[in-house]
TORMAR-901995 format. One record per residue (C-alpha): chain; z, x, y; residue in three letters. Coordinates in steps of 0.02 Angstrom, whole numbers, m for minus. Layout:
<nodes>
NODE  chaine      up    east   north  residu
NODE       A       Z       X       Y     ALA
...
</nodes>
This chain:
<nodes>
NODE  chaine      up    east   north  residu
NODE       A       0       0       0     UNK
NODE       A     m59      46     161     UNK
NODE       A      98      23     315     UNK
NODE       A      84       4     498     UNK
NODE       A     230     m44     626     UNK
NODE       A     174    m192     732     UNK
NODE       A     324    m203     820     UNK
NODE       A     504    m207     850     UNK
NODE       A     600    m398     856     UNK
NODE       A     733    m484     885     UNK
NODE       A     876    m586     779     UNK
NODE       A     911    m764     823     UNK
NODE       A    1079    m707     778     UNK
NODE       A    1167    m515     783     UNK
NODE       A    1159    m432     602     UNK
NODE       A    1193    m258     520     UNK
NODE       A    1042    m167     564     UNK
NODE       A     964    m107     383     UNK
NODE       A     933      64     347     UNK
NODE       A     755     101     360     UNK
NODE       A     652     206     216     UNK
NODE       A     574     345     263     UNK
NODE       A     368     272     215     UNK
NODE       A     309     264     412     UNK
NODE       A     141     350     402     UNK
NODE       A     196     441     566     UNK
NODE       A     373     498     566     UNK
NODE       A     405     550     728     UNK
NODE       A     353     347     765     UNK
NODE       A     492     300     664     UNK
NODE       A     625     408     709     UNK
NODE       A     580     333     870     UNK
NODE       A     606     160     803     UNK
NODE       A     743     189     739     UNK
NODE       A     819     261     894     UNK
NODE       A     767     103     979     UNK
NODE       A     830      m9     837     UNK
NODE       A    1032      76     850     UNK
NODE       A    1023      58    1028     UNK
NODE       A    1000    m139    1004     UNK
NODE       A    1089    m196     852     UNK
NODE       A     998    m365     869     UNK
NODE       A     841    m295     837     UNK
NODE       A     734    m295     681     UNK
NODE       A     561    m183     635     UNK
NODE       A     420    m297     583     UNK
NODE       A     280    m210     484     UNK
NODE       A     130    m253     405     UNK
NODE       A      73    m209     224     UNK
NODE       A    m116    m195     186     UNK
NODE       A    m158    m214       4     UNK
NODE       A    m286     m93     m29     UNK
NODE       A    m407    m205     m63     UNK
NODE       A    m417    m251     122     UNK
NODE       A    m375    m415     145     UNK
NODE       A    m201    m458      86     UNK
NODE       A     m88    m449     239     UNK
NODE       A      82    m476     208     UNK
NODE       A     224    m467     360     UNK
NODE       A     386    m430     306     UNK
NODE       A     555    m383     375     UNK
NODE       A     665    m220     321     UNK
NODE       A     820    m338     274     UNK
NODE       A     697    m471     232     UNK
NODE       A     823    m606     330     UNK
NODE       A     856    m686     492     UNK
NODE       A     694    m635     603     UNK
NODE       A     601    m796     657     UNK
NODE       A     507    m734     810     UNK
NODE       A     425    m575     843     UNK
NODE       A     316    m513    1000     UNK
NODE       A     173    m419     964     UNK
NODE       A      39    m325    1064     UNK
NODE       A    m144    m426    1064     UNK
NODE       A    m211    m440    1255     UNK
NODE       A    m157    m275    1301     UNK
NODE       A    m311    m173    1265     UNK
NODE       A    m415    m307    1334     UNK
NODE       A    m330    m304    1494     UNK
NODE       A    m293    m115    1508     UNK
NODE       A    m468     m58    1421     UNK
NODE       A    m389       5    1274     UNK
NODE       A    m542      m2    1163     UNK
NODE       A    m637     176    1132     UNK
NODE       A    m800      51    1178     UNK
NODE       A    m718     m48    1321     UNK
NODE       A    m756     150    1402     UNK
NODE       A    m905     181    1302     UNK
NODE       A    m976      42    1401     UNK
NODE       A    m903      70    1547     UNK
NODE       A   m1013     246    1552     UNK
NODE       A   m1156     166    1517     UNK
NODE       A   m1150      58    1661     UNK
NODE       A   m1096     174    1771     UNK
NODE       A   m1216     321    1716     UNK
NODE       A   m1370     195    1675     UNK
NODE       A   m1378      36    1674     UNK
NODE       A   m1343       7    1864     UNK
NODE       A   m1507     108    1913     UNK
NODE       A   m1606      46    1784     UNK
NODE       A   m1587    m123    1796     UNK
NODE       A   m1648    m108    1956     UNK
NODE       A   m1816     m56    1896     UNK
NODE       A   m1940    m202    1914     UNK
NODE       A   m1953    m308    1746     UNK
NODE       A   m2116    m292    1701     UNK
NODE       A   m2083     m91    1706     UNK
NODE       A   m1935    m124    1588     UNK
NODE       A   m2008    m232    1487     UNK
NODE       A   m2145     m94    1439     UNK
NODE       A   m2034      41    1430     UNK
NODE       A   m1927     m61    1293     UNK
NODE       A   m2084     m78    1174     UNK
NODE       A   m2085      86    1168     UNK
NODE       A   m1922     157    1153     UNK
NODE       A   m1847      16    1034     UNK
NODE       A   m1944      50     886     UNK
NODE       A   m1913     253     932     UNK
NODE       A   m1717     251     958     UNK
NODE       A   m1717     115     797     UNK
NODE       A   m1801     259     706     UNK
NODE       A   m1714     400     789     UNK
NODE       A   m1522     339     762     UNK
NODE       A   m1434     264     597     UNK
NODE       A   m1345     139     695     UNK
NODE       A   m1443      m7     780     UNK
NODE       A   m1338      m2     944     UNK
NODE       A   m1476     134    1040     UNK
NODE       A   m1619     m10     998     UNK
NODE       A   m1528    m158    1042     UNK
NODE       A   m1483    m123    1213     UNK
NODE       A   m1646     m36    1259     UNK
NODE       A   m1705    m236    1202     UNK
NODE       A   m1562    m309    1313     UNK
NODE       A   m1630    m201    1462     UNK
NODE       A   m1799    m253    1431     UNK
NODE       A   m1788    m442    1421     UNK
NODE       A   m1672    m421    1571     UNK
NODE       A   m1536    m487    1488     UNK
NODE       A   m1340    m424    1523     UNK
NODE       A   m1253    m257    1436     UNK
NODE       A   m1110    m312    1385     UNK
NODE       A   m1083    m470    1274     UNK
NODE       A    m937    m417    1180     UNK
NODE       A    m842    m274    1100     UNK
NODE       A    m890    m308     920     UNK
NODE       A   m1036    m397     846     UNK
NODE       A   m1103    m379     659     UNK
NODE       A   m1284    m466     708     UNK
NODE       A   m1384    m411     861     UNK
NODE       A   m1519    m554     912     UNK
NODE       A   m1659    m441     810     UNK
NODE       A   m1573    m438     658     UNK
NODE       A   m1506    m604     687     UNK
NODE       A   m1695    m689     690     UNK
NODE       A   m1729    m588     519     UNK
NODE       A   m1557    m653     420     UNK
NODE       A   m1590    m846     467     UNK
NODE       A   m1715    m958     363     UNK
NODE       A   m1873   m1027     438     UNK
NODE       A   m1770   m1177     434     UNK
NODE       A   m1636   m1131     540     UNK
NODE       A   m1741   m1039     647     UNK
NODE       A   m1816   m1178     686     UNK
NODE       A   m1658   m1289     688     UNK
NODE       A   m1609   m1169     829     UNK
NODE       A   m1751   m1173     908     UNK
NODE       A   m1739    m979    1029     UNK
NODE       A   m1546    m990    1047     UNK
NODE       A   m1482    m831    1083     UNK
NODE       A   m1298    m741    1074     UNK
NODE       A   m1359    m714    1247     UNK
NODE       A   m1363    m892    1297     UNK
NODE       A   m1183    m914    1236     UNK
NODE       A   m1104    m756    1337     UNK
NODE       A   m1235    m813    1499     UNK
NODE       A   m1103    m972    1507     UNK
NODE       A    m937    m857    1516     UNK
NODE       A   m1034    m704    1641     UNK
NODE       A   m1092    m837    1771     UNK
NODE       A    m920    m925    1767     UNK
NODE       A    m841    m746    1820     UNK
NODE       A    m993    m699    1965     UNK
NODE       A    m966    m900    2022     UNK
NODE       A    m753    m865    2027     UNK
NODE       A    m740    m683    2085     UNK
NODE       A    m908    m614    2128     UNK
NODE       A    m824    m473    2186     UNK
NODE       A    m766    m408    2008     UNK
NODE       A    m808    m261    1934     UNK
NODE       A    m902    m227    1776     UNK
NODE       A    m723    m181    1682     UNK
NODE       A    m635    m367    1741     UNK
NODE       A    m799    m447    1674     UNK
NODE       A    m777    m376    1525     UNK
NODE       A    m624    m415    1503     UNK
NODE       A    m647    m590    1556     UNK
NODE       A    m773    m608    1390     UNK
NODE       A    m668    m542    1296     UNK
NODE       A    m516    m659    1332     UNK
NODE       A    m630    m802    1303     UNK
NODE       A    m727    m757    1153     UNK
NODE       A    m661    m613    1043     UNK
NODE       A    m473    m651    1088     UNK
NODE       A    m445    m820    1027     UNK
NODE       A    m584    m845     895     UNK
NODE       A    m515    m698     787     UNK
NODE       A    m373    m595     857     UNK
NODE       A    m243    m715     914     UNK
NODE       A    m311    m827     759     UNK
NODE       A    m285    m702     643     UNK
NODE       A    m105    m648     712     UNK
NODE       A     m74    m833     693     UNK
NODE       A    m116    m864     512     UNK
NODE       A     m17    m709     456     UNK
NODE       A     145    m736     543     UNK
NODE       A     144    m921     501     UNK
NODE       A     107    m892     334     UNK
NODE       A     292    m827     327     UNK
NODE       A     380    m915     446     UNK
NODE       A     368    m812     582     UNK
NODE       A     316    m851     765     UNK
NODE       A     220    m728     847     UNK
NODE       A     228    m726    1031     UNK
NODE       A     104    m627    1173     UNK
NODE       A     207    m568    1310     UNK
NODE       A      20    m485    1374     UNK
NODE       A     m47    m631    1389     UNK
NODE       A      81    m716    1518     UNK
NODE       A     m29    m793    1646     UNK
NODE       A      35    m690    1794     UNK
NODE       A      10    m516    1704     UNK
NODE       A    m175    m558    1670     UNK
NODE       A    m214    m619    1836     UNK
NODE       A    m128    m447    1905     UNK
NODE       A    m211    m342    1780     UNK
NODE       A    m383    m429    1809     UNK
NODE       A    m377    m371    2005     UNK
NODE       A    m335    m201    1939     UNK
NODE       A    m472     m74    1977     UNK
NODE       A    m553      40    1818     UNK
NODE       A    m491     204    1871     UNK
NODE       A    m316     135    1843     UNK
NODE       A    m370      55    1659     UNK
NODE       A    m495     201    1608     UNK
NODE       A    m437     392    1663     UNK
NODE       A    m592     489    1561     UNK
NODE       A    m580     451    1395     UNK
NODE       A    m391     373    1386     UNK
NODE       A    m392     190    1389     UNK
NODE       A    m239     103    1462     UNK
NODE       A    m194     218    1587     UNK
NODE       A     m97     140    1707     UNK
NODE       A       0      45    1552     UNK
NODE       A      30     215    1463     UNK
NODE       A     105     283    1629     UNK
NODE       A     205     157    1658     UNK
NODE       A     294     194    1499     UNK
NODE       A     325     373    1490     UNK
NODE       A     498     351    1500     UNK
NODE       A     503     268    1376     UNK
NODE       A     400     335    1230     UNK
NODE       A     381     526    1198     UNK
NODE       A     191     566    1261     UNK
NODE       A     129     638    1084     UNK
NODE       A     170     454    1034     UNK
NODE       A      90     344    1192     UNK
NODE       A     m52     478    1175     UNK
NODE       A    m104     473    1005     UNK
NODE       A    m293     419     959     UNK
NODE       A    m300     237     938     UNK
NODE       A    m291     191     740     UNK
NODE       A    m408      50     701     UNK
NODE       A    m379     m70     522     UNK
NODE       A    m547     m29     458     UNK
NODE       A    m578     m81     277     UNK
NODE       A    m696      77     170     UNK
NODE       A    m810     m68     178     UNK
NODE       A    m937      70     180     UNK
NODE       A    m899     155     m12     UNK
NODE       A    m850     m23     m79     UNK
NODE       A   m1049     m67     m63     UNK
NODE       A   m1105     120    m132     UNK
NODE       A    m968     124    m256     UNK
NODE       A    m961      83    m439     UNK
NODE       A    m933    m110    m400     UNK
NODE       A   m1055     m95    m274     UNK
NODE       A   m1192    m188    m368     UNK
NODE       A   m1059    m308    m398     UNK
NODE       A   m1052    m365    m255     UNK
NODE       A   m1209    m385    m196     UNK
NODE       A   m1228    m506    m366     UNK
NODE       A   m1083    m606    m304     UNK
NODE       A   m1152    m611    m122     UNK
NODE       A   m1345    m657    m201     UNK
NODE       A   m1285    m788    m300     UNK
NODE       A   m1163    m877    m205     UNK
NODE       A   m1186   m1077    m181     UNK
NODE       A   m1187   m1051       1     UNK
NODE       A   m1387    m992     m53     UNK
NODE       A   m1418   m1175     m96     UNK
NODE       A   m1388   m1227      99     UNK
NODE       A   m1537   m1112     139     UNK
NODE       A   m1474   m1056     271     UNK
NODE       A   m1513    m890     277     UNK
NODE       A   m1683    m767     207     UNK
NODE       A   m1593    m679      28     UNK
NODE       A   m1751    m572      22     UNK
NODE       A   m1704    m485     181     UNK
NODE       A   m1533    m497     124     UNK
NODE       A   m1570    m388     m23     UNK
NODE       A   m1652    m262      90     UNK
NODE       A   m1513    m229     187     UNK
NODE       A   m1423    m198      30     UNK
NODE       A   m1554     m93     m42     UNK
NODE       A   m1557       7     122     UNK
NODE       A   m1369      43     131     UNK
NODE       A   m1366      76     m44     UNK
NODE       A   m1507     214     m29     UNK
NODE       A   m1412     266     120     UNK
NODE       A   m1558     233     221     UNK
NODE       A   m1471     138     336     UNK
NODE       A   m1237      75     359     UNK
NODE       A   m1264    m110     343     UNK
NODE       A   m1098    m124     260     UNK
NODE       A   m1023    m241     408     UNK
NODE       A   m1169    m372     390     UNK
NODE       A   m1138    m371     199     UNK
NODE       A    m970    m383     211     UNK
NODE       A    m963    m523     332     UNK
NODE       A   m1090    m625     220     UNK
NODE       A    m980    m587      80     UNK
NODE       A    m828    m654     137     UNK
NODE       A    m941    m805     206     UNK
NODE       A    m995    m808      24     UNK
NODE       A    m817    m800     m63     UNK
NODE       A    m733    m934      87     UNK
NODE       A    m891   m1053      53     UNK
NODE       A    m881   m1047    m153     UNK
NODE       A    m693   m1059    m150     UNK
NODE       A    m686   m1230     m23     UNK
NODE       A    m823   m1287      14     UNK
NODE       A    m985   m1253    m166     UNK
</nodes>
């Protein structure tokens, strides 16, 4: 088992603190906590437990007893900029996209043929290609921190049928909605506020606080977002970037604020993601596997989607031609959710 501290709580009621083992996969992180923990007897370490196959969560308590609300940390890195790509694409506005976009479209437009098909070629990852076609159809950069399917690849996974059923909608014309809402409201925001404006309406409460949701309920825990108290976002959204970006460091202003608090080889560290090996599970010895189970599920009989180009992305990342192991794995658990409720 795989453990990560999400936080630090606090009893409804005082207890005997619980002596905590020694299986923090940074030590110096739980010394801390327990420093923290003596200094408040009231208080309680909630951790998470991630079954190596990647999606068993299970939240538990070291005494296992009397913790029924915890506070935990979702909001922050979309206000402060915590994400490595929240400054990733921060650069690339900055650096690019502000001059280019003022190019005229037609120039754009036939500087995209080109260079799509070249960067698609050029790079492994599809990222290069997709916003070269963004800047071309003069759409926007940024329409969220993490997608699986860009618009291209989107088109090719659909059937004719739901093509057609959809009739041109684009991811575009979804994010469009939120970006003119923000221009309309503060027109004077920068790029960073507008991203994090998306972000708190799409990403944040479809999956993140969704997910946070199902796994403390799921043991009678509430989980509560001090970050996302009305007063700190609408202070943190009037914040300029130079405070939430410094170079590479997200959070800046956040992680200065607590220096006195937390040793800086702990508020420093690289950010630590939950990725699944997603990657070797598709090119490993179940690998074929799952592809079968993904092929075959019921959800096929919908026709909603083109299997043939389904198999060639699995072909691809199996040759190692190409890391499509986030598309397959998000069809696969679409796969496994619709055979177990709904087929």
């Amino acid at each position: 088992m795989q453990v990560t501290m999400l936080g630090i709580v606090h009893e409804k009621r005082p207890g005997r603190l619980a002596q905590l083992p020694l299986i923090e996969p940074d030590l110096a992180l739980g010394a801390l906590v327990r420093e923290r923990m003596r200094a408040e007897p009231r208080s309680r370490a909630l951790f998470v437990f991630v079954g190596k196959s990647g999606h068993s969560m299970k939240v538990l308590t070291w005494d296992g007893t009397g913790t029924i609300v915890v506070q935990v940390g979702e909001g922050s890195d979309e206000l402060f900029g915590g994400y490595d790509w929240f400054g990733t694409y921060l650069r690339i506005q900055e650096r690019f996209w502000r001059f280019a976009e003022r190019a005229p479209i037609a120039a754009r437009r036939a500087a995209a043929t080109v260079a799509v098909p070249l960067a698609q070629k050029t790079f492994k990852k599809q990222k290069a290609g997709e916003l070269l076609r963004r800047l071309g159809a003069d759409q926007s950069l940024f329409w969220g921190g993490v997608g699986v399917f860009d618009d291209q690849t989107k088109s090719k996974l659909l059937s004719p049928q739901m093509r057609a059923h959809y009739n041109g909608l684009s991811t575009h014309d979804v994010v469009r909605e939120y970006q003119e809402r923000i221009e309309s409201a503060r027109p004077k925001s920068d790029f960073a506020a507008r991203m994090t404006y998306l972000e708190l309406k799409l990403r944040l409460p479809e999956l993140l606080l969704m997910r946070v949701d199902k796994i403390t309920m799921a043991t009678s825990v509430e989980a509560r977002v001090p970050f996302l108290d009305h007063h700190l976002i609408e202070y943190a959204m009037g914040l300029p970037r130079n405070l939430k970006v410094k170079g590479r460091t997200g959070k800046h202003i956040l992680k200065q604020a607590l220096e006195s608090v937390l040793p800086k080889d702990v508020l420093y560290k690289p950010k630590r993601g939950f990725g699944a090996p997603a990657r070797e599970w598709f090119r490993g010895p179940r690998g074929d596997e799952l592809i079968q189970q993904l092929m075959n599920s019921r959800i096929r009989e919908r026709k909603f989607f083109d299997y043939n180009f389904i198999q060639q992305l699995a072909d691809e990342h199996l040759r190692e031609q190409q890391d499509w192991s986030a598309h397959l794995w998000a069809l696969l658990n679409l796969s496994v959710w619709y055979d177990r409720w709904i087929g």
